[in-house]
C-alpha positions as CSV (number, residue, x, y, z in Angstrom):
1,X,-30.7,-22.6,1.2
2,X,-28.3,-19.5,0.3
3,X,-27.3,-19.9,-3.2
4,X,-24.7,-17.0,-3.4
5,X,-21.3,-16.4,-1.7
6,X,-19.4,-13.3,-1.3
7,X,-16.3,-14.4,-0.5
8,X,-14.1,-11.4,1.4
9,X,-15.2,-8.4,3.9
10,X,-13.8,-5.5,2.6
11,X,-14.6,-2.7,0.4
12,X,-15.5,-4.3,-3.0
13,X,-17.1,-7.2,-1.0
14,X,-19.1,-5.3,1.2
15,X,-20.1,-2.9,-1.9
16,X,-21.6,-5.6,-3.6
17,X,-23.8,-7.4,-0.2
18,X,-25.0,-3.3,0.1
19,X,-26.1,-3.0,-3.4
20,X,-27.8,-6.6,-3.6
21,X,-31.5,-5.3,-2.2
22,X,-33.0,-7.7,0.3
23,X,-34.6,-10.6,-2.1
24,X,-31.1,-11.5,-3.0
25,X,-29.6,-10.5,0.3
26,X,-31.6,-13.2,1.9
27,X,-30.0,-15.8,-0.3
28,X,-26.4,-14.7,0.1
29,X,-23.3,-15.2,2.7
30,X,-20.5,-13.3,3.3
31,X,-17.7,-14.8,4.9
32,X,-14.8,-13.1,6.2
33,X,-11.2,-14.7,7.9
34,X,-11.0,-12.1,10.2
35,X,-13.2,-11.0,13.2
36,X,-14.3,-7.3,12.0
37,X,-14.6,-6.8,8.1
38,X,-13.6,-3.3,6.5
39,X,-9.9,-3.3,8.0
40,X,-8.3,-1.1,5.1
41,X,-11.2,1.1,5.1
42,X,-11.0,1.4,8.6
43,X,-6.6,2.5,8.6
44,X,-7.3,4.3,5.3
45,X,-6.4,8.1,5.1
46,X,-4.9,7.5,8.9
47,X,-8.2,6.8,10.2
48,X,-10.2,9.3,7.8
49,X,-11.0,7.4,4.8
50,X,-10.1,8.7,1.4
51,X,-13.0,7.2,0.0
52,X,-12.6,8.1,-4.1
53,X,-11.1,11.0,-5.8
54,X,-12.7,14.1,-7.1
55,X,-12.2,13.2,-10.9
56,X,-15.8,12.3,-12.6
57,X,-14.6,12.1,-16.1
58,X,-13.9,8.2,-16.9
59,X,-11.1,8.9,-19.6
60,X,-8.4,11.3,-16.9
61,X,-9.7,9.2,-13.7
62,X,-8.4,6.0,-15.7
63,X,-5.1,7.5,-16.1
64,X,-4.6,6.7,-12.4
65,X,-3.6,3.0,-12.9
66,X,-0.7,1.8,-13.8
67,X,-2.5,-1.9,-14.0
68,X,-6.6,-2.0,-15.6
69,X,-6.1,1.1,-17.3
70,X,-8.2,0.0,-20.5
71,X,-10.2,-2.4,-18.5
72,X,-12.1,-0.2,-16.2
73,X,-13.1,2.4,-19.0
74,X,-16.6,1.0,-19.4
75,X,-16.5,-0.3,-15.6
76,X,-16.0,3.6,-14.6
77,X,-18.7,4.7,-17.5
78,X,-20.9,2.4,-15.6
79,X,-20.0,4.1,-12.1
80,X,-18.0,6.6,-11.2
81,X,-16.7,9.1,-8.2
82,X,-19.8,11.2,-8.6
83,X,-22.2,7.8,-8.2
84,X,-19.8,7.0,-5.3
85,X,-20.5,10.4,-3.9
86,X,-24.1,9.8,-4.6
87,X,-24.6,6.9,-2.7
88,X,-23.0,7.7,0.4
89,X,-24.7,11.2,0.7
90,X,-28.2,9.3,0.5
91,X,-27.0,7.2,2.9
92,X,-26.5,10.6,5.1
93,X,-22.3,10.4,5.1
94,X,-21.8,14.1,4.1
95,X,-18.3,13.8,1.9
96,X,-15.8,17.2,1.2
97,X,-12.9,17.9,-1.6
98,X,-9.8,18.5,-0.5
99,X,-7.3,20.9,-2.2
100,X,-6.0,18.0,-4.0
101,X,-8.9,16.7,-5.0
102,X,-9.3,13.7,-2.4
103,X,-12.7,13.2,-0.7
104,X,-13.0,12.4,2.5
105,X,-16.1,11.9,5.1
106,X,-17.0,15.6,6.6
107,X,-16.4,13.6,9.9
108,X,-13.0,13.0,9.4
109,X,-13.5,9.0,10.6
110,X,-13.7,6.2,8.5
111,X,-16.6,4.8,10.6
112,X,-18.7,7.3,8.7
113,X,-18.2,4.7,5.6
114,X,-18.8,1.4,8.1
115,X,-21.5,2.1,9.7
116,X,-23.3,3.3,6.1
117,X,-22.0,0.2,4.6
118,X,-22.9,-2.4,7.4
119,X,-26.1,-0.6,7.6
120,X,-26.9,-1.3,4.2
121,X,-25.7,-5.1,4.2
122,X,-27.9,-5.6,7.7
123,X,-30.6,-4.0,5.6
124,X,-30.7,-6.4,2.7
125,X,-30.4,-9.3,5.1
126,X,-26.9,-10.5,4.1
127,X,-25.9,-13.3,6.3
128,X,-22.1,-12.6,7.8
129,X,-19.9,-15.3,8.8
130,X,-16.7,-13.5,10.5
131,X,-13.6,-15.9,11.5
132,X,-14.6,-18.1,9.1
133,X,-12.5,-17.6,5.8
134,X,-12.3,-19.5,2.5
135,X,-9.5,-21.9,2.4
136,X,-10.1,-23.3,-1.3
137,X,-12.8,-22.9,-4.3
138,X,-13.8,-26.3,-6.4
139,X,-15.6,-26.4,-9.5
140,X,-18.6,-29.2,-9.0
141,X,-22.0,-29.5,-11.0
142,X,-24.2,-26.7,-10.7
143,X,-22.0,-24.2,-9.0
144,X,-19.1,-24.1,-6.6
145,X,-18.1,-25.5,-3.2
146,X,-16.7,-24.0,-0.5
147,X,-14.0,-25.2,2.0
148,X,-14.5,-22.6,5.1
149,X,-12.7,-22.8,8.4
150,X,-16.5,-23.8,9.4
151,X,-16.8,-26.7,6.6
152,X,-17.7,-27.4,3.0
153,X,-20.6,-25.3,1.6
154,X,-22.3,-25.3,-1.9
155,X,-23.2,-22.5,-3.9
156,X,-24.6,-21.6,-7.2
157,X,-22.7,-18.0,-7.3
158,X,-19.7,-17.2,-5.8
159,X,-18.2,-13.3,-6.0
160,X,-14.9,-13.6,-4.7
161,X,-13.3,-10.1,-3.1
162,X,-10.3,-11.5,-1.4
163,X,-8.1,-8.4,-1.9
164,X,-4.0,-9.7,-2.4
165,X,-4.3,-13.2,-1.1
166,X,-1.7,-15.4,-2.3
167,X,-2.4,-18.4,-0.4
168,X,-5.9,-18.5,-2.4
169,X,-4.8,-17.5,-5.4
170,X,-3.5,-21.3,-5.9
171,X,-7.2,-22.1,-5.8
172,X,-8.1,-19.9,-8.3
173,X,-5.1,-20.9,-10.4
174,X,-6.2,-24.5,-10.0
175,X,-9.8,-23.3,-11.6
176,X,-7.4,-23.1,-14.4
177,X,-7.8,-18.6,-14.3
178,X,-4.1,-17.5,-14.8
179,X,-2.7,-15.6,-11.9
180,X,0.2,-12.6,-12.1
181,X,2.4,-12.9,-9.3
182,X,2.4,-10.4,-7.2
183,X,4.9,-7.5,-6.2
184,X,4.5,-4.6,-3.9
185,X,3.3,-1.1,-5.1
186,X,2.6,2.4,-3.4
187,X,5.9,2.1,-1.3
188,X,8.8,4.9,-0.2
189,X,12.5,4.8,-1.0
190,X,14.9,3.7,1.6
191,X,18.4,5.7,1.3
192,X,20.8,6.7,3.4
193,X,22.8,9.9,2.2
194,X,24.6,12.8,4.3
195,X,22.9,15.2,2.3
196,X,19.4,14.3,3.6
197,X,20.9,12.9,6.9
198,X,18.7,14.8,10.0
199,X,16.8,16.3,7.9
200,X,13.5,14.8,8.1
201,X,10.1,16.7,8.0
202,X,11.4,18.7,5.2
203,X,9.3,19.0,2.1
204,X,9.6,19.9,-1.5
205,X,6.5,21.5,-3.3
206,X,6.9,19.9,-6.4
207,X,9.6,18.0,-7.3
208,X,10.8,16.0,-10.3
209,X,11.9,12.2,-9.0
210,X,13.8,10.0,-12.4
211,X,15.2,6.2,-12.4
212,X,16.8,7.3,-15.3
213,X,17.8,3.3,-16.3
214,X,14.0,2.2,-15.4
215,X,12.3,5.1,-18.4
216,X,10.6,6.8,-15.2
217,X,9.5,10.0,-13.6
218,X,7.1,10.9,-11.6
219,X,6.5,15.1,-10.0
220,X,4.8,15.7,-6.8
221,X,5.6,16.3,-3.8
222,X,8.7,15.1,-2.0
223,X,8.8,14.2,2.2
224,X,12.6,13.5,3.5
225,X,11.6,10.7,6.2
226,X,14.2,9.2,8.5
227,X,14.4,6.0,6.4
228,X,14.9,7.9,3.3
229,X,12.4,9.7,0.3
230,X,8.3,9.6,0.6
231,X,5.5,11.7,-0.4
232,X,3.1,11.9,-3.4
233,X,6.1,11.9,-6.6
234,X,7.4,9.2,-4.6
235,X,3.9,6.8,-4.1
236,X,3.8,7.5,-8.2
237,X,6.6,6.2,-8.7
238,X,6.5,3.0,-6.7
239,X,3.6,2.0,-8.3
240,X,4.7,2.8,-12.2
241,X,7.8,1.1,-11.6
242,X,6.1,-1.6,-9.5
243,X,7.8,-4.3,-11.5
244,X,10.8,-2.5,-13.0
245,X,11.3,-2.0,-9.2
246,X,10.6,-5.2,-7.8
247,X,13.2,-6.8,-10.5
248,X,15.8,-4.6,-9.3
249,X,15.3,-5.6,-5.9
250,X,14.7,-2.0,-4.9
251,X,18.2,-1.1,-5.3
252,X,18.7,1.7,-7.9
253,X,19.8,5.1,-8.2
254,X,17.1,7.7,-8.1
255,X,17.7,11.6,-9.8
256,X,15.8,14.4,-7.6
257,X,14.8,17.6,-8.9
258,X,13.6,19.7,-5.6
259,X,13.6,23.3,-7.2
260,X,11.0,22.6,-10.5
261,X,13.6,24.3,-12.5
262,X,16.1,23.1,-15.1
263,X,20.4,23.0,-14.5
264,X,20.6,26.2,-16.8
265,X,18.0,28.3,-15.0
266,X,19.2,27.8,-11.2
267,X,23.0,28.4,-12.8
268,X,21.4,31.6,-14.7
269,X,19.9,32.6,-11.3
270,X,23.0,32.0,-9.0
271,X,24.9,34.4,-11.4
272,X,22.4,36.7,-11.3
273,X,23.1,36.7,-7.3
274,X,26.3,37.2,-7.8
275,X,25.6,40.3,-9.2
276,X,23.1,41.6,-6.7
277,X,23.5,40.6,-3.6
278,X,27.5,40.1,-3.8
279,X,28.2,40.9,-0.8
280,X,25.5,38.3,1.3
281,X,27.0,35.5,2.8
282,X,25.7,32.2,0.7
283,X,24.5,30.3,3.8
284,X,22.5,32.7,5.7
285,X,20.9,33.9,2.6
286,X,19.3,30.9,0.9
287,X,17.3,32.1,-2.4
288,X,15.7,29.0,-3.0
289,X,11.6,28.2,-1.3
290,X,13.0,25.0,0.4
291,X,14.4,25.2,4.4
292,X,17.4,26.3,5.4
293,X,18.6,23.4,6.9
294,X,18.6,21.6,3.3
295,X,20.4,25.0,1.7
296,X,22.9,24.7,4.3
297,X,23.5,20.7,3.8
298,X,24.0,21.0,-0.3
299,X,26.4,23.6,0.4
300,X,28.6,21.4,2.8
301,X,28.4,18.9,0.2
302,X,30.0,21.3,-2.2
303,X,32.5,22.0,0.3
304,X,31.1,25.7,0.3
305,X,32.6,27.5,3.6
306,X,30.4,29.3,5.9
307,X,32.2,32.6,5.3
308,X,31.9,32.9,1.3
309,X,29.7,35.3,-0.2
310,X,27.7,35.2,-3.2
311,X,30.7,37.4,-5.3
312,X,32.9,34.8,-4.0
313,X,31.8,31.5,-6.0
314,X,32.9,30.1,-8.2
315,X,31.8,28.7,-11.9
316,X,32.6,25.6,-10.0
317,X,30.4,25.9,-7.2
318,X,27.2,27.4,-9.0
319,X,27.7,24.2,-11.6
320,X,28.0,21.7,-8.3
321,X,25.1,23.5,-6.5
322,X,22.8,23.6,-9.3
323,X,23.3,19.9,-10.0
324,X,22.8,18.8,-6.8
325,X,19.3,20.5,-6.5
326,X,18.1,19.9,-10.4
327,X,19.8,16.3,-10.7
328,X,20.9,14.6,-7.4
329,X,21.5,11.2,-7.6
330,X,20.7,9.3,-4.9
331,X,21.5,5.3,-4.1
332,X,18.3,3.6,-2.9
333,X,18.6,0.7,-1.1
334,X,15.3,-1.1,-0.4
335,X,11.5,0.2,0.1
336,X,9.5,0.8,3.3
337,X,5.4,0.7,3.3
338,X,3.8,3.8,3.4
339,X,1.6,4.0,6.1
340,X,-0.7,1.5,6.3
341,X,-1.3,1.4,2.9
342,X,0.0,-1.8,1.6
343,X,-1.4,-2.2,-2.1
344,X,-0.2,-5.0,-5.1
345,X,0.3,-5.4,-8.4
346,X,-0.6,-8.6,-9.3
347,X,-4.0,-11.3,-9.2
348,X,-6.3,-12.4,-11.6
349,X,-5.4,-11.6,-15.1
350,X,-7.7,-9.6,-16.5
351,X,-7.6,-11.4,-19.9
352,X,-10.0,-14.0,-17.8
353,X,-12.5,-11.3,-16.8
354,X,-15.4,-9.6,-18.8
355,X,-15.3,-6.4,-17.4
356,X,-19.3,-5.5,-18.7
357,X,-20.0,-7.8,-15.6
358,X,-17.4,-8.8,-13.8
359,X,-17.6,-12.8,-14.7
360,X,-14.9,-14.6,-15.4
361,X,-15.2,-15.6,-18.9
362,X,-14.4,-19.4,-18.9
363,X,-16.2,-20.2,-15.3
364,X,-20.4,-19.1,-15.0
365,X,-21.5,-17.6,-12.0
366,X,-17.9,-16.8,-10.7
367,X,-17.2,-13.0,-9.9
368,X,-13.9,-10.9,-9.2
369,X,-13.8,-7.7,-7.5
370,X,-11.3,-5.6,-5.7
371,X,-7.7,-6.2,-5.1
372,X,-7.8,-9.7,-5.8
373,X,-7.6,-8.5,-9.8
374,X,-4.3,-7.6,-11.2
375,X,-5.8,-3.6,-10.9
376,X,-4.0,-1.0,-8.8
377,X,-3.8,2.7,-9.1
378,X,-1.7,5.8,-7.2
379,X,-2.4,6.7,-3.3
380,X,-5.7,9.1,-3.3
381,X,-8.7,7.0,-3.2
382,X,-8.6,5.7,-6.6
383,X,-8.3,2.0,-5.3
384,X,-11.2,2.2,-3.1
385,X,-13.4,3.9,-6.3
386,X,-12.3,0.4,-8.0
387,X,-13.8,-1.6,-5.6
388,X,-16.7,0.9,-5.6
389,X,-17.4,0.4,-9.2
390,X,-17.2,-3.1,-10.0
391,X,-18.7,-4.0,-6.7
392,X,-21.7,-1.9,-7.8
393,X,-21.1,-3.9,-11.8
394,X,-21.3,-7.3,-9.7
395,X,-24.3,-6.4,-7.6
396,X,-26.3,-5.5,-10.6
397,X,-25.8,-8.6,-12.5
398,X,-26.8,-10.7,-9.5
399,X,-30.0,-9.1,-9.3
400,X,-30.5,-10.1,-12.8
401,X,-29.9,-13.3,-11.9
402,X,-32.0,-13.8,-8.8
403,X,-34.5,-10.8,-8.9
């Protein structure tokens, strides 16, 4: 009889049935609702996996979640991005840094990461039920039973990796575990404006991106999409603000710095054009390291002519400009998902869990991992290395158990 469940194919899930060895492996199931397990590790990084994050010292790689911040200190002192690199590179998945620090599969393909994960949980004997999902969890004598789309099923261990999945959070809420209600995070900004209006594809470097009402910032890089504002500042933003956000219904004004520099600076350095290059005309000669095609729309918003020269502007017009690029105010009106990353805040509180294993306190033998706990960080591979490290916590302490 198998006497442990693993209740959800994806990453933390299918960490945890790799890790088990093949003594426990033999005793375990892993059921999954849909036909093919790994489906976020499979669209992650647009096909390439950002697998963790090159940041291998647990006190700055914990300042990447807005939600489990103190919670995964000891989780990531346990297992970190260099154990995550580790494993996979003895599992023959050569991994590379990026310039921003993001590690990816030398292969470029997320099957890299699949087939070294299935490999490992067809190793260890780890029986797989696909298409056959868990529609409710009861508490009974001895253990737990199952309701699957295949029937009822009793176990002594359950580890339940369910990733965001309201509908069977109301079991777990009826185990009496307390469940935060869920909100979107890691999302882009949806505004319509005539100064961004046509011009998407352009890009800021490193911008500074404010909801001044909200208490947030976030700097990064800034992407003008045809739906509005994405990139990194933006992602960072979305998911510290997830609930500020959410309660606003993701309608709010936004301030953008694009140029990294303060009102005074870009005013100080439009005078000084004045005085050097008096005679350039202002739109064909844009000072500034963004496109031209943004120069040309902030200075039809001023109601700058295409004729004036720098000599010719005015106090007014160096004021207006260097608002507009050091604190524009834009009107969002909604949020789009980025990509297919589709990420919550929200799950299991983590009051209920004892993050040295990974148990919930008040129920023996019951297991979280993953997305299903209310953990989520910024876009760059830091919620996979979650699901990395606890899986690994949870696979340990089964071992101990049935070793």
């Amino acid at each position: 009889m198998k006497k442990i469940a693993i209740v959800g194919g994806g990453a933390a899930g299918y960490f945890v049935a790799a890790n088990l060895g093949k003594t426990v492996g033999q005793q375990t199931i892993l059921f999954e609702q849909a036909n093919l397990p790994l489906q976020k590790v499979r669209i992650s990084g647009g096909g390439r996996c950002n697998v963790t994050h090159a940041c291998f010292d647990p006190l700055d790689l914990i300042e990447y979640y807005p939600r489990g911040k103190k919670e995964l200190l000891s989780v990531f002192y346990t297992f970190q991005p260099g154990d995550t690199m580790a494993w996979f590179d003895e599992r023959g998945v050569e991994l590379k840094i990026e310039d921003d620090n993001r590690i990816f599969p030398v292969s470029d393909s997320s099957l890299s990461i699949i087939d070294a994960l299935t490999k490992a949980v067809d190793q260890n004997k780890v029986q797989l039920n696909f298409s056959d999902g868990v529609q409710d969890i009861e508490k009974v004598d001895g253990g737990y039973e199952l309701v699957t789309k295949s029937g009822k099923h009793f176990f002594e261990t359950v580890i339940v990796t369910t990733g965001s999945t309201p509908k069977f959070w109301k079991s777990l809420n009826n185990l009496g575990l307390k469940i935060v209600q869920p909100v979107p995070s890691l999302f882009t900004f949806n505004c319509k404006d005539p100064r961004i209006e046509g011009l998407m594809g352009i890009s800021f470097e490193n911008a500074e991106v404010k909801i001044n009402h909200k208490k947030l910032n976030a700097e990064g890089p800034l992407l003008i999409t045809h739906w509005g504002f994405s990139g990194p500042a933006i992602l960072r933003l979305s998911a510290w603000g997830a609930l500020k956000l959410n309660e606003s219904n993701y309608k709010f004004e936004t301030e953008i710095n694009f140029v990294n520099q303060s009102k005074d600076e870009v005013i100080s350095f439009l005078n000084n054009k004045k005085q050097v290059d008096a005679k350039k005309n202002v739109h064909k000669n844009n000072p500034f390291d963004f496109p031209k095609r943004f120069w040309f729309s902030i200075l039809n918003y001023c109601n700058i002519n295409e004729n004036k020269v720098y000599a010719d502007l005015s106090k007014k017009h160096i004021e207006e400009i260097a608002t507009e690029l050091t604190q524009g105010k834009y009107q969002i009106n909604g949020k789009s998902t980025f990509k297919d990353e589709f990420v919550t805040a929200g799950g299991v509180d983590l009051k209920e869990i004892d993050f040295h294993s990974m148990q919930a306190k008040k129920l023996p033998h019951l297991f979280f991992g993953g997305e299903v706990l209310n953990i989520d960080a910024i876009t760059g591979g830091f919620n996979f290395q979650a699901c990395w490290s606890e899986g690994h916590i949870i696979s340990e302490k089964i071992k101990e158990f049935y070793q």
